[in-house]
C-alpha positions as CSV (number, residue, x, y, z in Angstrom):
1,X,0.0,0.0,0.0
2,X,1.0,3.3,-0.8
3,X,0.5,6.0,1.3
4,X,-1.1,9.3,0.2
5,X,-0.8,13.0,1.2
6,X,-3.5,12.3,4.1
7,X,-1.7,9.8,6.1
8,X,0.3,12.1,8.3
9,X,-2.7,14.5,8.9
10,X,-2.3,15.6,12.8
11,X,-4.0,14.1,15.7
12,X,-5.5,17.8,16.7
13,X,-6.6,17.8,12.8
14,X,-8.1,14.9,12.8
15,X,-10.4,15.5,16.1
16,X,-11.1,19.2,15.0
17,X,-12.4,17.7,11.7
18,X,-14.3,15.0,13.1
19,X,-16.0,16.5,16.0
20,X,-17.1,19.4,13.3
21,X,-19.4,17.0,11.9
22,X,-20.5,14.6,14.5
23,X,-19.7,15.8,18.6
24,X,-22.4,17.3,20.1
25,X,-23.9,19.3,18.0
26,X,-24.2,17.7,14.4
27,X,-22.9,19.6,11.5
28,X,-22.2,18.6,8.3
29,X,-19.9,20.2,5.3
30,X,-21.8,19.7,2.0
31,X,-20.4,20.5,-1.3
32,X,-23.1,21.9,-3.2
33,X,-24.2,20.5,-6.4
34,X,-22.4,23.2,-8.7
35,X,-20.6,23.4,-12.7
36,X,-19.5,25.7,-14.4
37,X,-19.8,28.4,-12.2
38,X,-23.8,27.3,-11.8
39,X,-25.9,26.0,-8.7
40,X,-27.9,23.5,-9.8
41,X,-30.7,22.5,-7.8
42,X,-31.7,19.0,-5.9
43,X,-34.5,17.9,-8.4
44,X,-32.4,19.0,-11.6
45,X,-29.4,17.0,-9.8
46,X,-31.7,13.9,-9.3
47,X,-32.2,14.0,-13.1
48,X,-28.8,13.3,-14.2
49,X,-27.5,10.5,-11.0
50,X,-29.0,8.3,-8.9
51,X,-26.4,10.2,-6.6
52,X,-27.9,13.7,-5.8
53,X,-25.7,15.0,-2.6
54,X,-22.6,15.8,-2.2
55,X,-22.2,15.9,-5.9
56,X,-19.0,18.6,-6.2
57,X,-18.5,20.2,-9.6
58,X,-17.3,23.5,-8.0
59,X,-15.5,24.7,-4.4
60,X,-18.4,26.2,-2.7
61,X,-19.8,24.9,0.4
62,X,-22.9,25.2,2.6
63,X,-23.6,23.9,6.4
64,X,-26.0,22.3,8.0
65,X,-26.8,21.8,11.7
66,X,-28.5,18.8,13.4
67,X,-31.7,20.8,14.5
68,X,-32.8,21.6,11.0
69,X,-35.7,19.6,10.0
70,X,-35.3,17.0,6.9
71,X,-37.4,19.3,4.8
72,X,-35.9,22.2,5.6
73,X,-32.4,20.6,4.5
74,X,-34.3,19.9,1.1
75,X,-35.5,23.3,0.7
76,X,-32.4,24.8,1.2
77,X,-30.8,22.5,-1.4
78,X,-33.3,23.5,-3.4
79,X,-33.8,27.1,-5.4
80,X,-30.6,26.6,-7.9
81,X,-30.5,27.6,-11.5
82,X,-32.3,24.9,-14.0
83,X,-29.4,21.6,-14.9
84,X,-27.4,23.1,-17.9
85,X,-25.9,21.2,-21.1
86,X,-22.3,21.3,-19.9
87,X,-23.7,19.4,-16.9
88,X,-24.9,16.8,-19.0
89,X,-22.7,16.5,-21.2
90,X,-19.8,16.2,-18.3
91,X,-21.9,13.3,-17.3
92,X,-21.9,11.4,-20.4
93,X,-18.1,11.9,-20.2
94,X,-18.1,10.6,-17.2
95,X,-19.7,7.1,-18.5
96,X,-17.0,6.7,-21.1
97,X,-13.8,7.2,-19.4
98,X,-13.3,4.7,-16.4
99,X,-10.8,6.5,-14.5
100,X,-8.9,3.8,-11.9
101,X,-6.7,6.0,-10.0
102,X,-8.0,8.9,-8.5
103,X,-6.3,11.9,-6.5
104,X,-6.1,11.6,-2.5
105,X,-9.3,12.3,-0.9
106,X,-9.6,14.1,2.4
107,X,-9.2,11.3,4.9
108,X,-8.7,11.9,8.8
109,X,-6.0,9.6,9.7
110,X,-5.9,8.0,6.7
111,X,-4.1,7.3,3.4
112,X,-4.7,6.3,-0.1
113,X,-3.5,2.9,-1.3
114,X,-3.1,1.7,-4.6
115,X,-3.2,-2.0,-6.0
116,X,-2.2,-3.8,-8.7
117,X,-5.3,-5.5,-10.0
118,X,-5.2,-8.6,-12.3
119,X,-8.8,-7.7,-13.2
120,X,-8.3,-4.1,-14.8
121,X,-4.6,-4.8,-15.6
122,X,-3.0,-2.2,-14.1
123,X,-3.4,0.4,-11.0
124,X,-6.4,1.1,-8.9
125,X,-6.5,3.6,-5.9
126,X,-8.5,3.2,-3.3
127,X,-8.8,5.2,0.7
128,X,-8.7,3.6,3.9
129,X,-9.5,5.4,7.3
130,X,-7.6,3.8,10.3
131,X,-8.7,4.2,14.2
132,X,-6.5,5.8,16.6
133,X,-6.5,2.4,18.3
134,X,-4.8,1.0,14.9
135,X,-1.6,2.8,15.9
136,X,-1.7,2.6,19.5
137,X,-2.1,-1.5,20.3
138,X,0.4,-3.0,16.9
139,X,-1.1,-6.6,17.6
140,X,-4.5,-6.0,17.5
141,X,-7.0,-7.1,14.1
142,X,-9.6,-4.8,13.0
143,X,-13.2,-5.5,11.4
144,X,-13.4,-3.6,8.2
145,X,-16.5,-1.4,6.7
146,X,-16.5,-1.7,2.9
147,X,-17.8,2.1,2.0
148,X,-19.2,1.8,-1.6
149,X,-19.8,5.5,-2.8
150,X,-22.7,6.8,-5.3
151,X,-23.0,7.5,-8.8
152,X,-22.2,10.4,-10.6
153,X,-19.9,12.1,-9.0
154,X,-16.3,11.7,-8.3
155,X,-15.0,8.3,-6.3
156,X,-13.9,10.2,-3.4
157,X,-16.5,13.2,-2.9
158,X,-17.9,11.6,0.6
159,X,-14.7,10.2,1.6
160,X,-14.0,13.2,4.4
161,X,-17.4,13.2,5.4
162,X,-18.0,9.6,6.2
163,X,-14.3,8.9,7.3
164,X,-15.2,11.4,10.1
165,X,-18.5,10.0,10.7
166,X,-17.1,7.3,11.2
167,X,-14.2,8.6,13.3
168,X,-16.3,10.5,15.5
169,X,-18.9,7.4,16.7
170,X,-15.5,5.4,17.4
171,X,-14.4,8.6,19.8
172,X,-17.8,8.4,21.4
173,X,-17.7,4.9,22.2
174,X,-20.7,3.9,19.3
175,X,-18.8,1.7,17.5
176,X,-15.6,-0.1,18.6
177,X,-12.6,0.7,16.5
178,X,-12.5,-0.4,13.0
179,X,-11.2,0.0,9.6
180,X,-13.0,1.6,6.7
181,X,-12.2,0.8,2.8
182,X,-13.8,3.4,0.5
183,X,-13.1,1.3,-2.7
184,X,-13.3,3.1,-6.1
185,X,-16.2,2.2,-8.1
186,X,-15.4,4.6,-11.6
187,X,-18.2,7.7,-11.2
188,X,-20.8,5.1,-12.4
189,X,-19.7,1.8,-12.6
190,X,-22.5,0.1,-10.8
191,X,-20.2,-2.3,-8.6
192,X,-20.7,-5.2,-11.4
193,X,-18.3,-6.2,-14.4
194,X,-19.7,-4.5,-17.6
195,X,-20.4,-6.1,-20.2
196,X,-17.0,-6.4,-22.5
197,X,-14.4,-6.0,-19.9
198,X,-14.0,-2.5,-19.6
199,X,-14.6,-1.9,-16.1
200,X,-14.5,-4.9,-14.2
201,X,-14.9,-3.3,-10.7
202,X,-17.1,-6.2,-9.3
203,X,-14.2,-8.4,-10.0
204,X,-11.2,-5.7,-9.0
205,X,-13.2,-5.7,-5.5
206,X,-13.6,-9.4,-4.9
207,X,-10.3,-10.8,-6.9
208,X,-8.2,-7.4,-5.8
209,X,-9.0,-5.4,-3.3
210,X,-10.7,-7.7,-0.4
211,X,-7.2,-9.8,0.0
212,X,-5.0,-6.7,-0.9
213,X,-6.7,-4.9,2.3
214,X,-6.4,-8.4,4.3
215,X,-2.6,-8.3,3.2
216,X,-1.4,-4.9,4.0
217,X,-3.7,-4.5,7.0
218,X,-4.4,-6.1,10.1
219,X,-8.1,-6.9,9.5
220,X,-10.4,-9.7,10.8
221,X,-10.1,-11.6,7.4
222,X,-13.3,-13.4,7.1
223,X,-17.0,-12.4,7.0
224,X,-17.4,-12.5,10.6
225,X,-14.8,-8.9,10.8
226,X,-16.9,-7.5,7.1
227,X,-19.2,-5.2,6.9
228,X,-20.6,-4.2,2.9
229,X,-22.2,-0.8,3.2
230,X,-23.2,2.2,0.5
231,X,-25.4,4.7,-0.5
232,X,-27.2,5.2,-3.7
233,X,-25.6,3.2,-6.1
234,X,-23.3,2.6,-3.7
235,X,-26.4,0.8,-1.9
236,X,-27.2,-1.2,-4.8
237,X,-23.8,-2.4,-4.7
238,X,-23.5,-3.3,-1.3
239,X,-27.3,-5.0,-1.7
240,X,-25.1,-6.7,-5.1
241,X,-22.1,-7.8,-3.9
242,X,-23.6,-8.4,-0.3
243,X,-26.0,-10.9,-1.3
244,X,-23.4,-12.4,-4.0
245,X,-20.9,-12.8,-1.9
246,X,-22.5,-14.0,1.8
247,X,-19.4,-16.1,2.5
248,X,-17.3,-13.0,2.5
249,X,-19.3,-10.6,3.8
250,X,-21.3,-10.7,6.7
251,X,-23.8,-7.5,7.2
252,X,-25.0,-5.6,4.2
253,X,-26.8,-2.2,5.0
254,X,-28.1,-0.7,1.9
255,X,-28.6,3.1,2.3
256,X,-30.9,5.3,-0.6
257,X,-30.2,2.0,-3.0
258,X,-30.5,2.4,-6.5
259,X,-31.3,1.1,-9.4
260,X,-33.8,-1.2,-7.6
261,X,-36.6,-1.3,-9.5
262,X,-36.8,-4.0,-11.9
263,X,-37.1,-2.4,-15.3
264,X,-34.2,0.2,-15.7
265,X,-36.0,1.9,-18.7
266,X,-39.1,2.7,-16.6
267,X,-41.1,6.0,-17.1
268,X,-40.6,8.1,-14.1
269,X,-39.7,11.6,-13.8
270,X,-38.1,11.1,-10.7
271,X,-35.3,9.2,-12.1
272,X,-32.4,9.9,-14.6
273,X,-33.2,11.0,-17.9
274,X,-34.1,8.0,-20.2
275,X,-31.0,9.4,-22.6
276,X,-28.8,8.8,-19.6
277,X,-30.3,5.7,-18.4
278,X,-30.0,4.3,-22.1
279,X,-26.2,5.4,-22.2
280,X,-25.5,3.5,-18.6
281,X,-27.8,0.3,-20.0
282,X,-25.6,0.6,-22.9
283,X,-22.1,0.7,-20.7
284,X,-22.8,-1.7,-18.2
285,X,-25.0,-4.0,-20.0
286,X,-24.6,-3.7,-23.2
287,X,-28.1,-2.2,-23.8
288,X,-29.5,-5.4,-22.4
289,X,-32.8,-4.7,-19.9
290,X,-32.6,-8.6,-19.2
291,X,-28.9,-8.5,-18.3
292,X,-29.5,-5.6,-16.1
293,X,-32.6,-7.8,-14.2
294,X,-30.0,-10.5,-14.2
295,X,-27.7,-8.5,-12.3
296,X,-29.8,-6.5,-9.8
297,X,-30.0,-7.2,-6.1
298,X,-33.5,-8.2,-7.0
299,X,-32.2,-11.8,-8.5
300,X,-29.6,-12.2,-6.6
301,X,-31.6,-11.8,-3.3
302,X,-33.9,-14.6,-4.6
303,X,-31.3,-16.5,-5.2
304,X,-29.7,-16.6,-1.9
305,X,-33.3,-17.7,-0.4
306,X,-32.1,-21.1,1.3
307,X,-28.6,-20.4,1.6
308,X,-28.1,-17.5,3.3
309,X,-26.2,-17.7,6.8
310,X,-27.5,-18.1,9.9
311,X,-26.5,-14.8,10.9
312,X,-27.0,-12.3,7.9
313,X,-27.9,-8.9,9.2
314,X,-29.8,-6.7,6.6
315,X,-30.6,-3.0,6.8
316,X,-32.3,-0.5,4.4
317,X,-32.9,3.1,4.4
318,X,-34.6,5.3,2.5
319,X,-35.5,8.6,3.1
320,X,-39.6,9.6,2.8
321,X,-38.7,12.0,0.5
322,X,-36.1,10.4,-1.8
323,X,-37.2,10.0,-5.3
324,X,-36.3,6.1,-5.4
325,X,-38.5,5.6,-2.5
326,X,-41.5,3.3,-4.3
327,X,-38.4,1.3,-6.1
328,X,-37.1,0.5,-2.4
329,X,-40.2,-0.1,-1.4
330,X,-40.9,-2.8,-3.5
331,X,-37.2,-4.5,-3.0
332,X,-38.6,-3.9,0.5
333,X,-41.8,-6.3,-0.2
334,X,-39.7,-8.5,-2.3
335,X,-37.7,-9.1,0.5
336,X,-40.1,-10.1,3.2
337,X,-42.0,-12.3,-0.1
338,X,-38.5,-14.3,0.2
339,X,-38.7,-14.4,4.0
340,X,-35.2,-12.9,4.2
341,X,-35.2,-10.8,7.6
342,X,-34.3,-6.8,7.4
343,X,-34.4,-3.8,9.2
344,X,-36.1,-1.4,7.1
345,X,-37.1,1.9,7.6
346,X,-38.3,5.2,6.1
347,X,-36.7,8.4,7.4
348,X,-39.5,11.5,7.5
349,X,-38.0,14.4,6.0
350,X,-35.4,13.1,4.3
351,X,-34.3,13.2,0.5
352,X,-31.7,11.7,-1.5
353,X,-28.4,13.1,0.6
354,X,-26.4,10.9,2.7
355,X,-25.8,14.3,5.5
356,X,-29.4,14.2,6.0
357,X,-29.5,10.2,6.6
358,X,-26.7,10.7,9.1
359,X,-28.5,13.7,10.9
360,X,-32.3,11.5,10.9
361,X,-30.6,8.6,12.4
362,X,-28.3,10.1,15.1
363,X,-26.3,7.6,17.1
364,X,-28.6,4.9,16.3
365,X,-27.0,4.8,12.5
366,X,-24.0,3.1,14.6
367,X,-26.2,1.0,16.1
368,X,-26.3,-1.8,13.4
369,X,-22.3,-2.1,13.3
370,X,-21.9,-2.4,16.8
371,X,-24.8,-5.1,16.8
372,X,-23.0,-7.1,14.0
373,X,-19.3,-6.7,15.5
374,X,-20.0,-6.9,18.9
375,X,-22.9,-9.7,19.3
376,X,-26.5,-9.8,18.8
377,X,-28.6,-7.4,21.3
378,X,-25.0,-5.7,22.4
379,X,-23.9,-2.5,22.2
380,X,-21.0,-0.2,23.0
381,X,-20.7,1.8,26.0
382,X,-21.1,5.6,25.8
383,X,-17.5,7.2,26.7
384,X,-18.9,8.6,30.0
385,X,-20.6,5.2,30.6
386,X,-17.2,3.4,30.3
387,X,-16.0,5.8,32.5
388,X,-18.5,5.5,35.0
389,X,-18.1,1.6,34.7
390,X,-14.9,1.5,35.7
391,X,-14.7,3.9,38.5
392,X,-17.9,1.6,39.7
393,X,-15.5,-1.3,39.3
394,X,-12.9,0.2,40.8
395,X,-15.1,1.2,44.0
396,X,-16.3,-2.2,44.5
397,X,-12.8,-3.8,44.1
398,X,-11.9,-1.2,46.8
399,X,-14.3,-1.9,49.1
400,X,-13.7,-6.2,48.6
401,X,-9.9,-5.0,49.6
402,X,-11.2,-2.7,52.8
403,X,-14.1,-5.8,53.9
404,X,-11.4,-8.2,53.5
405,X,-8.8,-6.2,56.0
406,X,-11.4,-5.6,58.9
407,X,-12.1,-9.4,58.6
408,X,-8.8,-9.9,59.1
């Protein structure tokens, strides 16, 4: 692994960074959806990406705070000029050059590595986020999140934002320490091999990446320490690969997912353009709406009915307000037709943005980690109730000490 320009960030850095989105007071940092000098508004974003926030086209940023209501998030997301042609037309560029190695993303106390993969035939970057922990006790193994970013926007756009996320619920005692992989998926390559070889990135995952991360890393290398995780497309590939690959990975949470409806050239408004969703058919699948059905989580999931493990914890999200709403619903209803078990839920308030999943959930986003890594029914200890504990042990321990002098 090769380290990137983030890897020495300081410890006063990293904190600053992470407790300005997550202690206390939830904030987030959201690029706004922006080109060529041009705001472009939420619903004229939807149109072009499954992926609508934090798209980043240009350096301007906006904040916003925990108490603000889902809808009001929207709104203000809302109110930018009408999608323009350069827009578009970036996005179609986009689909047709598959760019494997990307520039260092911001990562707190992180780097970026990059692997020689056998299944694209040359170098692929890819971020990993250590825990403070990873440094500070050299023989211990780590479980490992498997981050899977959205569509249409560059591979390492929410990188900083979920990296301190995910920083800031380890600090907090939500989640025990772990390791999390933010692999590059190409700006939309769907987490599947496409159809004639050009971008293999199911394959560069599974064949590359998963035992190049096991090999450089002190991991927990089997599904037991794995945890397959995304948003938007990103949650259609962790519903994908999570379902395709049980024996490697062992809790899939599938956040915003999309595409999951069954026919990708469906009339909705809602969705991307049929132009763009014809271009992507063409790319992945080779125009094929069968090969695409072939490949969703949809299949797959019914496939798995009767082998799944024991233990196979599922979650989905989906905000009330998100535009691929009735398509998760009906993976939903799919899903309990199978009999496969889930957690799902729909989040009032929120559209398609990742900041405001994060904000709806509050610590009880962590909750499904910590319940996969550290037992059915358990959960971590608040800081100030792991300090409380062991002062409480330290009391009684006292007090054994003191009752077994007067004895004496």
């Amino acid at each position: 692994m090769r380290k990137g320009d983030h890897g020495n960030a300081s410890d006063s850095r990293r904190r600053q960074r992470a407790g300005q989105h997550l202690a206390g007071r939830y904030s987030v940092d959201i690029p706004r959806v922006g080109c060529a000098a041009q705001d472009v508004n939420l619903a004229a974003a939807r149109a072009f990406c499954l992926d609508v926030a934090p798209i980043q086209c240009a350096e301007r940023r906006s904040t916003m705070r925990r108490h603000i209501p889902g809808k009001a998030i929207a709104r203000a997301l809302r109110g930018g000029a009408l999608l323009g042609a350069t827009l578009v037309l970036s996005s179609f560029a986009a689909l047709a050059q598959p760019a494997w190695v990307t520039p260092a993303g911001q990562v707190p106390q992180g780097e970026r590595g990059v692997l020689d993969s056998a299944a694209v035939g040359g170098p692929v970057s890819y971020h990993v986020f250590l825990p403070d922990a990873y440094a500070a006790d050299p023989q211990r193994r780590f479980p490992v999140v498997y981050w899977l970013h959205g569509c249409g926007q560059a591979p390492t756009a929410g990188i900083g934002m979920m990296s301190a996320a995910f920083d800031g619920a380890i600090e907090r005692g939500l989640l025990p320490p772990l390791i999390v992989v933010f692999p590059n998926g190409l700006p939309c390559g769907m987490y599947t091999d496409a159809v004639g070889g050009a971008q293999p990135v199911e394959s560069m995952i599974i064949a590359d990446l998963l035992p190049e991360v096991d090999r450089t890393l002190r991991t927990v290398p089997d599904r037991s320490g794995r945890i397959i995780e995304g948003f938007s497309m990103g949650g259609y590939g962790a519903a994908r690969l999570g379902f395709k690959y049980r024996n490697l990975f062992g809790a899939v949470s599938i956040l915003g997912g999309g595409p999951l409806q069954a026919d990708f050239l469906t009339n909705d408004p809602g969705l991307q353009p049929l132009e763009m969703r014809r271009a992507l058919l063409a790319q992945v699948w080779g125009g094929d709406p069968a090969a695409f059905l072939a490949d969703s989580p949809r299949t797959l999931a019914a496939g798995a009915v009767g082998d799944l493990p024991t233990r196979f914890p599922l979650r989905q999200l989906i905000g009330a307000e998100d535009s691929t709403l009735p398509a998760n619903r009906e993976f939903h209803g799919l899903l309990v037709a199978l009999g496969i078990a889930h957690d799902y839920r729909e989040l009032p308030g929120v559209d398609h943005a990742m900041p405001a999943v994060l904000a709806a959930m509050g610590d009880e986003f962590w909750r499904f980690h910590a319940g996969f890594l550290l037992g059915p029914g358990a959960e971590p200890v608040p800081t100030q109730g792991r300090m409380a504990l062991a002062l409480l042990t330290a009391l009684v321990a006292l007090a054994g000490t003191i009752a077994l002098v007067v004895r004496r």
